[in-house]
C-alpha angles and dihedrals in degrees: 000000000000090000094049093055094044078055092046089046093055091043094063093036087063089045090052096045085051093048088054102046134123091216086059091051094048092047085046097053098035094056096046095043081053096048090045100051083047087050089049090055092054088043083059093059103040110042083158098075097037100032086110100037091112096038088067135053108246099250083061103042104040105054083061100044088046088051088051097047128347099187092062101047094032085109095054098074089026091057089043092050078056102050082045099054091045088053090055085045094061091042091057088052093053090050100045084043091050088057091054088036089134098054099029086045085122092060092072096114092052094048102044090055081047082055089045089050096050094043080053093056095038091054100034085061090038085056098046094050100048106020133090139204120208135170165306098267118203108215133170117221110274092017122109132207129194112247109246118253088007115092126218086015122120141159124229120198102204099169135000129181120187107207115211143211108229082249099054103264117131112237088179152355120217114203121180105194141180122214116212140204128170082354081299116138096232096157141018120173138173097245108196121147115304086014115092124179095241123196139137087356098306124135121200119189138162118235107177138319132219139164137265118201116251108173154306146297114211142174123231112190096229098032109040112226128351128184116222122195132164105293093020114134117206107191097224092184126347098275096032129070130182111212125187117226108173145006122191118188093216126013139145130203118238124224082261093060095247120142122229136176120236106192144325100269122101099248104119113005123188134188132221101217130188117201105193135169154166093317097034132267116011100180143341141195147102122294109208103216088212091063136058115277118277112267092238089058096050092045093050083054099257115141121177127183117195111234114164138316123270105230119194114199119230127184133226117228131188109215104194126163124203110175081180092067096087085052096043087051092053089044086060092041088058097045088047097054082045096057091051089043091047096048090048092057106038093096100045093051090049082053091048092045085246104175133156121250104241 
């Protein structure tokens, strides 16, 4: 019996020793760094499969890619079992290092990047297991909208100012936002490119911006311009109103007279109009602005003249959320000091002999 756990006791002592060893890092990383840059390569030619890989959290992305094809996303979990494994393996290194800490003491700088790596791991799977990416979010200044998987949250877009190149290009988009909980203000930012509003692991981010179509200005000969939008009533006499009930940017009418809409781009719009008095509705239809006006509307004294669309910007807002974010920063506090430990050190422990055992 006694021989047996001498043997049992060596046993674990060799697994240990493997899982500590350098040999077994460099094996690790080197297998994993191989299998990433050819990744990156298939990722190259087939930006199809992997266009929304980073619009997604991994435990979400990769179960459909792998479903779509395998042999092209087989790397993705085997490189992150190796980063896994190297990660264990690091972890195996600090413990066995924090055992021997008084006579290792010189060795700080090296272990505390070892802590920063392992923080790293731990929150990037954390992240990717509770997390969530959504957007982009199109939102129209003062309005809010409630964060997706995180109750009582919402976002609130109070002011947004796209700023343009002379040509058009967008050089920034300014974003001053509110963060809300229980219908509490907790947050507000100034959200512009490269500068998220960041709390409780949320990441807000804009992505892009565009406009949607709202209405029409038009010219009335007695009465200059005039802006129309659905539910907008326009007194055309005292005991006759025009109302607006619907504009579509692009829409066609069928063989059966029905109106349809076509797309979202302005190209043919169209507007559902209502003509009532005194005695209730007088006339309604669509008035195509392409075309000349309806003859109801001309002989009840209505005349209309197209000018121009009313456009209302709306941005476009990424709402991620990563728990894991406070961990990875003190993962890369703790890299950097390490660096800087490790630097320091590196002289005094060539004098000493000081080498690692591979």
């Amino acid at each position: 019996m006694e021989l047996m756990g001498q043997q049992s006791k060596l046993l674990l002592q060799r697994i240990w020793s493997f899982g500590c060893s350098l040999k077994l890092a460099i094996a690790l990383a080197s297998a994993a760094t191989i299998l990433i840059m050819g990744g990156s390569l298939v990722m190259h030619f087939n930006p199809a499969i992997f266009a929304g890989m980073e619009q997604e959290i991994m435990s979400k992305w990769l179960p459909r890619a792998w479903s779509q094809t395998p042999r092209l996303v087989f790397w993705v979990p085997l490189s992150g079992l190796l980063v896994l494994l190297f990660g264990i393996n690091t972890l195996c290194c600090l413990i066995d290092w924090l055992f021997k800490i008084k006579t290792r003491w010189r060795k700080t700088g090296e272990y505390l990047i070892h802590t920063g790596f392992i923080l790293l791991v731990i929150a990037y799977l954390w992240g990717n297991i509770s997390g969530f990416r959504s957007g982009p979010h199109r939102i129209f200044p003062g309005d809010r909208i409630a964060i997706p998987k995180m109750p009582g949250y919402a976002l609130q877009l109070d002011e947004f100012t796209p700023r343009l190149e002379p040509s058009g290009r967008p050089l920034d988009m300014i974003n001053r936002v509110s963060l809300w909980k229980n219908e509490e203000p907790v947050a507000k930012a100034l959200v512009r490119i490269n500068h998220p509003l960041i709390f409780d692991g949320l990441v807000i981010l804009p992505a892009s911006f565009g406009q949607e179509l709202q209405g029409f200005r038009f010219h009335m000969p007695d009465r200059g311009f005039v802006d129309l939008s659905p539910g907008s009533r326009l007194s055309i006499s005292p005991d006759t109103t025009l109302e607006v009930r619907k504009l579509l940017p692009d829409a066609r009418q069928n063989s059966q007279g029905r109106v349809m809409q076509t797309g979202n781009l302005l190209n043919n719009p169209a507007m559902q109009l209502s003509l009532s008095g005194s005695g209730g509705q007088l006339w309604q239809g669509w008035y195509f602005l392409h075309n000349p006006l309806p003859g109801a509307l001309r002989e009840a004294g209505v005349f209309l003249r197209p000018v121009g669309p009313i456009n209302k910007t709306f941005s476009l807002l990424t709402i991620n959320r990563d728990p894991g974010d406070k961990l990875a920063l003190t993962g890369s506090l703790c890299i950097s000091i390490g660096v800087i430990f490790a630097f320091f050190s590196f002289y005094r422990k060539r004098v000493q002999g000081d080498r690692p055992e591979v």
